[in-house]
C-alpha positions as CSV (number, residue, x, y, z in Angstrom):
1,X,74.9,-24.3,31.7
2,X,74.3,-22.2,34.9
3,X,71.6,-19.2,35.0
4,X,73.3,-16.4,37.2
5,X,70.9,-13.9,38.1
6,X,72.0,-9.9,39.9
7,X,69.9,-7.4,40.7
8,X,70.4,-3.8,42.6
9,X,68.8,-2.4,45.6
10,X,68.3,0.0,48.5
11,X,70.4,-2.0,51.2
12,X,72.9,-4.7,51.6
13,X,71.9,-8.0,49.8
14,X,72.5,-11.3,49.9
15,X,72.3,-12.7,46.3
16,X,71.6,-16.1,45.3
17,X,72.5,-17.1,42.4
18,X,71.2,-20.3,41.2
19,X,72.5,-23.2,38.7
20,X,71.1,-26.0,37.1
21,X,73.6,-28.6,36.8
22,X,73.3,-31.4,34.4
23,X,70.9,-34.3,36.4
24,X,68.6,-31.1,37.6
25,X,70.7,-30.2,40.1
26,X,70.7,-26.6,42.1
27,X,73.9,-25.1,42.4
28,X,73.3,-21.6,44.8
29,X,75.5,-19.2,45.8
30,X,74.9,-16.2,48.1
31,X,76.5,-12.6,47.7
32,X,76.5,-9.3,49.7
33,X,75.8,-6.3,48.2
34,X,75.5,-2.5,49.7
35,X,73.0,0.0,48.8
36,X,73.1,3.5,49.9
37,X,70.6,5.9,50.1
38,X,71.6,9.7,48.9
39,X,70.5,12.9,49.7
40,X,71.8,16.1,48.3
41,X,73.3,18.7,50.5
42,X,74.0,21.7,48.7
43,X,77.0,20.6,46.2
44,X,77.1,16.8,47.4
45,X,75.5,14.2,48.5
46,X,74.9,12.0,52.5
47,X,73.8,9.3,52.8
48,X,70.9,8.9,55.2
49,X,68.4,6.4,57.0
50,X,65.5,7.6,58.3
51,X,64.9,6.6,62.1
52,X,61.9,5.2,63.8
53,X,61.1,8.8,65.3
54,X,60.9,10.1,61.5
55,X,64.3,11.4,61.8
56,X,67.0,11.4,59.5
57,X,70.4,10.8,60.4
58,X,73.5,11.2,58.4
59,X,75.3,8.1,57.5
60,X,78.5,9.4,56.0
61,X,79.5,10.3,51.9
62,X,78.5,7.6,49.8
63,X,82.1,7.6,48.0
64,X,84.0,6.8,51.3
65,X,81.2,4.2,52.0
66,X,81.3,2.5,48.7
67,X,84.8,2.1,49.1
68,X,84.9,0.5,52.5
69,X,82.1,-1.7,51.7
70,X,84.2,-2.5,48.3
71,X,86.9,-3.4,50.7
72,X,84.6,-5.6,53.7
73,X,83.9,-8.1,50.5
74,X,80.8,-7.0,48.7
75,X,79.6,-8.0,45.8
76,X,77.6,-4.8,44.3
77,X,77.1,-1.1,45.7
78,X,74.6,0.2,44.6
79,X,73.0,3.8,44.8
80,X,69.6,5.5,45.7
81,X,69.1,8.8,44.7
82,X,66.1,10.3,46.9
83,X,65.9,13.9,46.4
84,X,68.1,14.8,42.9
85,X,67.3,14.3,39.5
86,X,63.8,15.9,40.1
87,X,63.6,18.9,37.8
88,X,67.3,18.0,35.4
89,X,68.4,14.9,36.1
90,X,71.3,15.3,33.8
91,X,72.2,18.9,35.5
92,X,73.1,16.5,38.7
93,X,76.6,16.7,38.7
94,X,77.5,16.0,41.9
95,X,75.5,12.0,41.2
96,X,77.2,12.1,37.8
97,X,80.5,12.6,40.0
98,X,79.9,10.2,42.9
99,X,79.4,7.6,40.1
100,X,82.7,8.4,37.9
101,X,84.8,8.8,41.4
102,X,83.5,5.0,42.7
103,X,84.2,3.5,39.7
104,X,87.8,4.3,39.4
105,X,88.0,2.6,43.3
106,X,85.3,-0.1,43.8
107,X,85.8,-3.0,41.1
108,X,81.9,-4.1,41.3
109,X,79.3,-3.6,39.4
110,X,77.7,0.1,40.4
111,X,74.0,0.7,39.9
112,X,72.1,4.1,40.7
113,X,68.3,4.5,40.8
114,X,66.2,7.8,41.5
115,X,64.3,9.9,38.8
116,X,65.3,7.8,35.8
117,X,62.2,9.1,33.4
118,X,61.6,11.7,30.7
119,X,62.2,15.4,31.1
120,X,61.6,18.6,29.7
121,X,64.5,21.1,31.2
122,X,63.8,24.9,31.8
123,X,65.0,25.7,28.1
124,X,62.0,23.8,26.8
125,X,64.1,21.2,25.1
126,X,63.2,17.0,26.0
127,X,65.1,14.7,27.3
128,X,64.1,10.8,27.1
129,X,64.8,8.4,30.0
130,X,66.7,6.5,27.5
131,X,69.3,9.5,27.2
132,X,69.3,10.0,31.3
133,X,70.3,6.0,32.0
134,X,72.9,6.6,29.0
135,X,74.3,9.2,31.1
136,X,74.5,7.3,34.1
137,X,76.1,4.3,32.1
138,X,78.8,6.5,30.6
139,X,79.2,8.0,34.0
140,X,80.3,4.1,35.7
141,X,76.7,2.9,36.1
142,X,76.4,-1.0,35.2
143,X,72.7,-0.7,36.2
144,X,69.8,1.7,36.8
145,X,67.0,1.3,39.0
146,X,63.3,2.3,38.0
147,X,60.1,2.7,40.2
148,X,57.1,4.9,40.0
149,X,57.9,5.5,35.9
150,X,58.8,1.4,35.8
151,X,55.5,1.2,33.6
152,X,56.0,4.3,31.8
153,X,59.2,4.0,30.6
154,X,59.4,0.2,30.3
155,X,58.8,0.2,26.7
156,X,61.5,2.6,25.8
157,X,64.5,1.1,27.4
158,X,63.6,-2.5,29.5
159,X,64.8,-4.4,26.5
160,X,68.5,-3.4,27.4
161,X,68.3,-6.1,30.6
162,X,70.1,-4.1,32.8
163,X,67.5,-2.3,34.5
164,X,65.9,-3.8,37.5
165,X,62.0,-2.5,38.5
166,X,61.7,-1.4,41.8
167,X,57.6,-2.6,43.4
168,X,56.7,-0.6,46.2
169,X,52.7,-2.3,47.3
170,X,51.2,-2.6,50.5
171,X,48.8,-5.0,51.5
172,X,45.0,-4.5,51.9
173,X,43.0,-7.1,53.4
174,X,39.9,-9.3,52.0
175,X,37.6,-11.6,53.2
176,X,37.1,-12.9,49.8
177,X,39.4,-13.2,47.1
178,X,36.4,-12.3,44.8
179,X,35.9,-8.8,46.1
180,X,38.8,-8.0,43.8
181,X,40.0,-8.4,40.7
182,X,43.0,-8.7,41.5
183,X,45.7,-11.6,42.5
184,X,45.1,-12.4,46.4
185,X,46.7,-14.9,48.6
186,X,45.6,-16.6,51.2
187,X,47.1,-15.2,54.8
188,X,48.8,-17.2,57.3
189,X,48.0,-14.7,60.6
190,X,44.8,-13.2,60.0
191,X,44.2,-9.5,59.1
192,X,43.3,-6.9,62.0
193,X,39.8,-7.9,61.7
194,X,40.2,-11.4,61.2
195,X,40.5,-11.2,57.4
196,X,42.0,-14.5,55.6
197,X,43.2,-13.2,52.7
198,X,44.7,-9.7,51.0
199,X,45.8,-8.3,47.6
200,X,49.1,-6.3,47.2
201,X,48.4,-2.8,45.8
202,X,51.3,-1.4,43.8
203,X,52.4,2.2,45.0
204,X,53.9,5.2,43.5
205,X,55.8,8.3,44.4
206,X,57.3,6.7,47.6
207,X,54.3,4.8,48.9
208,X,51.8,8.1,49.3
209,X,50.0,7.3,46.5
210,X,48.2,3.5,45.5
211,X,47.6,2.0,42.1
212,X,44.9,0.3,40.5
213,X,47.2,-2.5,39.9
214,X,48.5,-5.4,42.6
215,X,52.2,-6.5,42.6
216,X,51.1,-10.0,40.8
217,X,49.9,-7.9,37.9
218,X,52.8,-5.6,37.3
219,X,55.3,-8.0,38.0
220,X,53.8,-10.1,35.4
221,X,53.9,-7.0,33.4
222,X,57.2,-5.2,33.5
223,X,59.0,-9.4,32.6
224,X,56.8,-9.6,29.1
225,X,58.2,-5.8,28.6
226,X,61.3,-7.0,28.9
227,X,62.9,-6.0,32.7
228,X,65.8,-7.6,34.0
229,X,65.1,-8.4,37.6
230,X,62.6,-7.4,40.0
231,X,63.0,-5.4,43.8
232,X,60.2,-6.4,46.0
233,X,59.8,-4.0,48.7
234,X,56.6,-4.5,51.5
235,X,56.0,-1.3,53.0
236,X,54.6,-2.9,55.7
237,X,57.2,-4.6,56.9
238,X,59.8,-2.2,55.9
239,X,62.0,-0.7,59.0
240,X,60.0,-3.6,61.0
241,X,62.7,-6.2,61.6
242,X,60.3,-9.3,61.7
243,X,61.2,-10.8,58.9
244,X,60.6,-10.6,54.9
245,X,56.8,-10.7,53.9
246,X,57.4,-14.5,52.9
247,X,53.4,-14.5,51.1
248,X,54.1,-11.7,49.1
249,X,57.8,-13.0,48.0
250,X,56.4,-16.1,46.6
251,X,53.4,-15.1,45.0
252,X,55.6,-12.7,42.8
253,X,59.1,-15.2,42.9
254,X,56.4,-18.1,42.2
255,X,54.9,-16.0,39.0
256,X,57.4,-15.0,37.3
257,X,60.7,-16.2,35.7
258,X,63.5,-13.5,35.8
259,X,65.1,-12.9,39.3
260,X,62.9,-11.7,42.3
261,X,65.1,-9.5,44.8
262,X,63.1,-9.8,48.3
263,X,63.2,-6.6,50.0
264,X,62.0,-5.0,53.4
265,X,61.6,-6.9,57.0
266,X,65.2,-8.6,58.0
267,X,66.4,-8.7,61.1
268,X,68.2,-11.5,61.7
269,X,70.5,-13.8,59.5
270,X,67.2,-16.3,60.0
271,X,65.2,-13.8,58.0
272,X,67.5,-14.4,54.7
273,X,67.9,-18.2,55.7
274,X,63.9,-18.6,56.0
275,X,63.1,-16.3,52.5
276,X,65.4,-18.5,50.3
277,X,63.9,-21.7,51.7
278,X,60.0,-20.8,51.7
279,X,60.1,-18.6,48.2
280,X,61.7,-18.6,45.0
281,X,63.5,-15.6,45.5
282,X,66.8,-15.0,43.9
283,X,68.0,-12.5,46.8
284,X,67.3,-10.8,49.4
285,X,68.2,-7.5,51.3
286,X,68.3,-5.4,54.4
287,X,69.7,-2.1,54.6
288,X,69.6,-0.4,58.2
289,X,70.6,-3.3,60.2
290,X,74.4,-3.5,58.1
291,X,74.5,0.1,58.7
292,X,74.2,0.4,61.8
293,X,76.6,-2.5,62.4
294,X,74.0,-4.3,64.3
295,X,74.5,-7.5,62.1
296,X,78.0,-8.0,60.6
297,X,78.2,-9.3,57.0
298,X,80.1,-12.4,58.0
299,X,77.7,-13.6,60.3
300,X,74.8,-13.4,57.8
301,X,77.3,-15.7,55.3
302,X,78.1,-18.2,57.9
303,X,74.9,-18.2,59.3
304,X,73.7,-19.4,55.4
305,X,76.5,-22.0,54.9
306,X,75.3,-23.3,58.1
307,X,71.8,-24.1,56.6
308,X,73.6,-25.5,53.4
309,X,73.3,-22.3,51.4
310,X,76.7,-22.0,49.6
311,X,78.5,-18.3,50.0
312,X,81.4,-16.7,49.3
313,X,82.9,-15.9,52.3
C-alpha cells in the first residue's frame, strides 16, 4: 500500500508524495500548496513579505488570497501567523475568523501556525497549547504549525500527527567535525575562510536567538516524540534565490523517517527539480517568488513532469 506524506508551510509548495508499489517501486506525485504570512492590522489581518530593503509590503487579505489560490489548483493553504497570538492566543478573533470564513470556501486542507504554546491570560487562569490547537481545529484548522515551543510542547500534543515542526538553523562553519559535538557535514563550496565542513544550529524566536542543539539532533528528536512532518527552513539561504540548501535537506531527509518539507532558497523550477533528486525530501517550497508572480505555478509542474516527476496538473 502507498505512504502519502503532507505537511504545511510558510510559502507555496510542491509536495511529493511517494509510494511503494508492490516490486519496490516509487510512485511520486508532486502538489502545490500556498502559504501566507499574516500580520494584524488593528481588527484584521494582511498578509506581508518582507523585501530585500527590510521593508514590508502588503500582499492583500489572506481570505481573498486563499480563495484565489483555492481556485489556481492548490493543494493546501496554509497560514502564518507572525505577530497575533502573543499575549491570548485564543482572544485572536480575527485568526479564529479568517480560519472559519476559508473553510466554508477553500475545499483543502487549512493549517495555521504562530504562537501555538501554553499561556497564562491577564485573569491569571492557564491555558495549555493542547486547548489553543483545539481551538484552531474547531475553528477549520486540519493542521497547526509549531517552532520555537516545538520541544516544549511536543510531549503534550505531537502524538496527534497532525502537527508539523517548524526548524529554523543556520549554519556555522568547522574545520573539524570534532570541534563539536554535534552532527556536521562535509561542505561542497568551502566556508568564507576555506572551512570544509559546518554544523546546523537550531534557532528560536525568529532566528535572533541560537540553540545548543543542531538541526540533526532535534529532528531526530521531535520524530521519537511523535511529530508528523518536519519544515526545514535555512536562514541562510532564505529570500536568496540560489537554490534549497541541498547538504542540509539530506542530512535531516536522510536521518529521519517521517516527511521532510525543504524550505528556503528557490528560484527557479530547477531548484525543486534538483532538491527531489539530490535529497530525500518529501516537498519542497518557495513563497515570494509565487507571490510576486515571478514564477507561475504551472510552469513549476510542467517543468517537474518534464524531469519524470509525476504532478497534478
Amino acid at each position: 500500500m502507498g505512504k502519502l506524506t503532507g505537511a504545511i508551510i510558510t510559502g507555496y509548495m510542491m509536495y511529493l508524495y511517494e509510494g511503494i508499489k508492490n516490486g519496490g517501486k516509487k510512485d511520486r506525485v508532486c502538489f502545490v500548496s500556498p502559504s501566507l504570512i499574516s500580520k494584524d492590522g488593528r481588527d484584521q489581518y494582511d498578509v506581508r513579505e518582507q523585501t530585500k530593503d527590510n521593508e514590508v509590503r502588503n500582499l492583500g487579505k489572506p481570505v481573498e488570497l486563499a480563495g484565489q489560490y483555492y481556485l489556481d489548483g492548490a493543494d493546501e493553504v496554509s497560514f502564518l501567523n507572525i505577530t497575533g497570538f502573543r499575549d491570548f492566543p485564543l482572544g485572536d478573533l480575527p485568526m479564529l475568523q479568517i480560519l472559519r470564513y476559508t473553510s466554508e470556501n477553500v475545499f483543502v486542507p487549512l493549517t495555521v501556525g504562530g504562537g501555538i504554546r501554553d499561556f497564562t491570560d491577564a485573569n491569571g487562569r492557564y491555558y495549555s497549547s493542547l486547548e489553543v490547537a483545539l481551538e484552531y481545529f474547531r475553528s477549520g484548522a486540519d493542521k497547526i504549525s509549531i517552532g520555537s515551543d516545538a520541544v516544549y510542547a511536543a510531549e503534550e500534543y505531537l502524538k496527534t500527527g497532525a502537527v508539523v515542526v517548524s526548524i529554523d538553523p543556520r549554519r556555522q562553519y568547522l574545520k573539524s567535525p570534532d570541534e563539536v559535538k554535534f552532527k556536521a557535514v562535509k561542505l561542497q563550496n568551502l566556508g568564507p575562510n576555506g572551512e570544509e565542513y559546518a554544523w546546523y544550529q537550531c534557532t528560536v524566536n525568529g532566528g535572533r536567538e541560537g540553540r545548543p542543539i543542531g538541526a540533526y539532533e532535534l529532528a531526530k528528536a521531535v520524530e521519537e516524540l511523535g511529530a508528523g512532518e518536519i519544515l526545514l527552513n535555512c536562514i541562510d539561504c532564505d529570500g536568496q534565490g540560489k537554490g534549497f540548501d541541498i547538504e542540509l535537506i539530506k542530512l535531516v531527509s536522510d536521518a529521519v523517517g517521517i516527511p521532510v518539507i525543504a524550505s528556503s532558497g528557490a528560484g527557479t523550477p530547477n531548484h525543486f527539480s534538483e532538491v527531489f533528486e539530490k535529497t530525500n525530501a518529501s516537498a519542497a517550497l518557495a513563497a515570494g517568488i509565487f507571490h510576486r508572480k515571478e514564477v507561475p505555478i504551472q510552469s513549476v509542474k510542467e517543468h517537474l513532469l518534464k524531469e519524470g516527476i509525476e504532478v497534478r496538473m
